[in-house]
C-alpha positions as CSV (number, residue, x, y, z in Angstrom):
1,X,6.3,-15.9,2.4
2,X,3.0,-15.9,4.2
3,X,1.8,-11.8,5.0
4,X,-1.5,-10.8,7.5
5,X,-1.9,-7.5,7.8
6,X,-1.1,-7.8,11.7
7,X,2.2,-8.8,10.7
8,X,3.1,-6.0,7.9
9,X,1.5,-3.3,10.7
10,X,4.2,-4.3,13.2
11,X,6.7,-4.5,10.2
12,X,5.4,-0.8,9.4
13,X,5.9,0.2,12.9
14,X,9.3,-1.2,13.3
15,X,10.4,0.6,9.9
16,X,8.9,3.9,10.0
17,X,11.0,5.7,13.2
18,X,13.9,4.0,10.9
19,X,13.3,5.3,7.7
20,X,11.8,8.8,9.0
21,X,15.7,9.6,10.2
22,X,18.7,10.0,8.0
23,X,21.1,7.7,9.9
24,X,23.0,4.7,8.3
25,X,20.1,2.7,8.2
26,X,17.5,4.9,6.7
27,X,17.8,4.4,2.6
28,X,17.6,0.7,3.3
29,X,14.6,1.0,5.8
30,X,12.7,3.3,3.6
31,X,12.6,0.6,0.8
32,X,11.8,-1.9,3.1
33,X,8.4,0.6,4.4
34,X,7.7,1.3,1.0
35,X,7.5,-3.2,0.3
36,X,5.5,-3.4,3.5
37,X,2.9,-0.5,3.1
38,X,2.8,-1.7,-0.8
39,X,1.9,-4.7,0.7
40,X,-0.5,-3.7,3.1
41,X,-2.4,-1.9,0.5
42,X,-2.9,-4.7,-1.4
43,X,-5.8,-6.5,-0.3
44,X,-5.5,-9.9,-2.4
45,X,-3.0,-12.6,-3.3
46,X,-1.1,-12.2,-6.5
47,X,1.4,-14.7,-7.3
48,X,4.1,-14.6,-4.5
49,X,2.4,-12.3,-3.1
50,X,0.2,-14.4,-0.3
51,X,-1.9,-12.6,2.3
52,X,-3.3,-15.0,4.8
53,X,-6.0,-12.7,5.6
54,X,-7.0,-12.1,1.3
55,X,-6.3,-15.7,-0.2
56,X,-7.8,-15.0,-3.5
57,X,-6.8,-13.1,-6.4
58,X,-8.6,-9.6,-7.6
59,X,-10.5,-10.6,-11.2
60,X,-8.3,-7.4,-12.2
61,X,-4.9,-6.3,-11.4
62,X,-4.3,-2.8,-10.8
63,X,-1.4,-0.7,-10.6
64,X,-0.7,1.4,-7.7
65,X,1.9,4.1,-7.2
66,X,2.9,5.1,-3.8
67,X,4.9,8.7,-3.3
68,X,7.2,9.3,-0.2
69,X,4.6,11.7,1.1
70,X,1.8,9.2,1.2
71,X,4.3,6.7,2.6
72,X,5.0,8.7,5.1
73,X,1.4,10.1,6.0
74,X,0.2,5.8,6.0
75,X,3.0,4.8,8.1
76,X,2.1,8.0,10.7
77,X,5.4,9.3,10.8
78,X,7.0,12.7,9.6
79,X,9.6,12.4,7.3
80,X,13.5,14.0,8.1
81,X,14.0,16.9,5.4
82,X,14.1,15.5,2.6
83,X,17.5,13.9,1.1
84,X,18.8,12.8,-2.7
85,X,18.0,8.8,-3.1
86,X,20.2,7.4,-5.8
C-alpha cells in the first residue's frame, strides 16, 4: 500500500463525520481514523508503511500515542458523547 498525504486527508475527511456519530458504523470508522491520522503523522516510511511523499526511513523510530481527544481535534470534528469501546 502506497500512502501521500493527499490521499490519507481525504481518507480522514471521509471517516471523521463517520466516526464522530454513534450509528452502526462508528466503532469501525473510528479505528479506521485513528490508522489514517496515525498515518498522517508519520512523516517517513517504516517497513510497510510507504508514504510516497517521505520515501526514507527516520535514523530513529519513535513511539507515538494518539488519544480520542487529539483524534478528534486533528481530524476537525467534535466527537458524539462519549461511549464504552470494548
Amino acid at each position: 500500500m502506497i500512502r501521500d498525504a493527499a490521499g490519507l486527508a481525504q481518507a480522514i475527511d471521509r471517516l471523521a463525520p463517520l466516526a464522530a456519530g454513534s450509528g452502526a458504523l462508528a466503532d469501525g470508522a473510528l479505528v479506521a481514523l485513528f490508522v489514517a491520522v496515525g498515518a498522517l503523522l508519520r512523516e517517513e516510511s517504516r517497513g510497510g508503511h510507504f508514504r510516497a511523499d517521505h520515501p526514507q526511513a527516520a535514523a530513529l523510530a519513535v513511539h507515538g500515542e494518539l488519544t480520542a481527544d487529539r483524534l478528534f481535534d486533528l481530524a476537525g470534528q467534535t466527537p458524539a458523547p462519549r461511549r464504552n469501546l470494548a
